[in-house]
C-alpha positions as CSV (number, residue, x, y, z in Angstrom):
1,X,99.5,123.3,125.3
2,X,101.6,121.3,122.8
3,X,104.2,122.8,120.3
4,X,103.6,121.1,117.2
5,X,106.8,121.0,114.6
6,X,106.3,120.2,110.9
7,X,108.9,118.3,109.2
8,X,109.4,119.6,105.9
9,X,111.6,116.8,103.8
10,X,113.1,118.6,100.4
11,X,113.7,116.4,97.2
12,X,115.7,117.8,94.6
13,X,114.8,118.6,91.2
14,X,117.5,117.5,89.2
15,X,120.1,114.8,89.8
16,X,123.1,113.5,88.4
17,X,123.5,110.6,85.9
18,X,125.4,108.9,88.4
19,X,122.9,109.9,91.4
20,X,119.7,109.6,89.1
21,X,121.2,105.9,88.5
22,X,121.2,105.1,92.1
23,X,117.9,107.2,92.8
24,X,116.2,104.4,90.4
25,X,118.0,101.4,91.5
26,X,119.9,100.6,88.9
27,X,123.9,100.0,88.8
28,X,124.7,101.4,85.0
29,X,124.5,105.3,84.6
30,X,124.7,104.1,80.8
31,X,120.8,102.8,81.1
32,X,120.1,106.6,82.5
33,X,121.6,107.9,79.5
34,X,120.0,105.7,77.5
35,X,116.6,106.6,78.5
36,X,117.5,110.3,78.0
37,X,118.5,109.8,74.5
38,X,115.2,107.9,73.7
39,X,113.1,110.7,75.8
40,X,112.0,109.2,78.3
41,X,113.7,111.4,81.1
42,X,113.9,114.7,80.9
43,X,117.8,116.5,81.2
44,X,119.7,119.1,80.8
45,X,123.0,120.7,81.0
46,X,124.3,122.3,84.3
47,X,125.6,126.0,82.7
48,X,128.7,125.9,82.5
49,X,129.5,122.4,82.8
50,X,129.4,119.2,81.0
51,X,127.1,118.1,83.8
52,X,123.9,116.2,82.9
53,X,120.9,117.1,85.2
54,X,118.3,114.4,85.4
55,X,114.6,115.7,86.0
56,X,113.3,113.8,89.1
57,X,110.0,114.6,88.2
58,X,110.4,112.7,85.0
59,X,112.3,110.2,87.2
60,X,108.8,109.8,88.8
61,X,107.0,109.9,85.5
62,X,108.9,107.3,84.3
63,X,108.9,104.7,86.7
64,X,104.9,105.3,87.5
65,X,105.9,106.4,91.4
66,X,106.6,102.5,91.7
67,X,109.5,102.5,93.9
């Protein structure tokens, strides 16, 4: 008989600006902030930080999953 593994792969939830930026393929973390400021990615602040957290979900959202 066979062992069988599963390979689980985790993706975040959240990145940062700077991570988000290169998540999407794009050089400027300005353009990430810009799209937060206009709504079209979800963020929020780390607690306690000045850190913005990007939603990869509405990473996804936003680019239709056409990476």
């Amino acid at each position: 008989m066979m062992d069988q593994v599963l390979h689980i792969t985790a993706e975040p939830i959240a990145l940062r600006v700077k991570d988000a930026a290169r998540y999407m393929g794009v050089k400027d973390p300005d353009y990430v902030r810009t799209l937060v400021d206009q709504g079209y990615l979800r963020a929020r602040k780390a607690p306690g930080t000045k850190t913005m957290l990007i939603s990869v979900q509405s990473i996804h959202d936003y680019l239709g999953d056409r990476r």
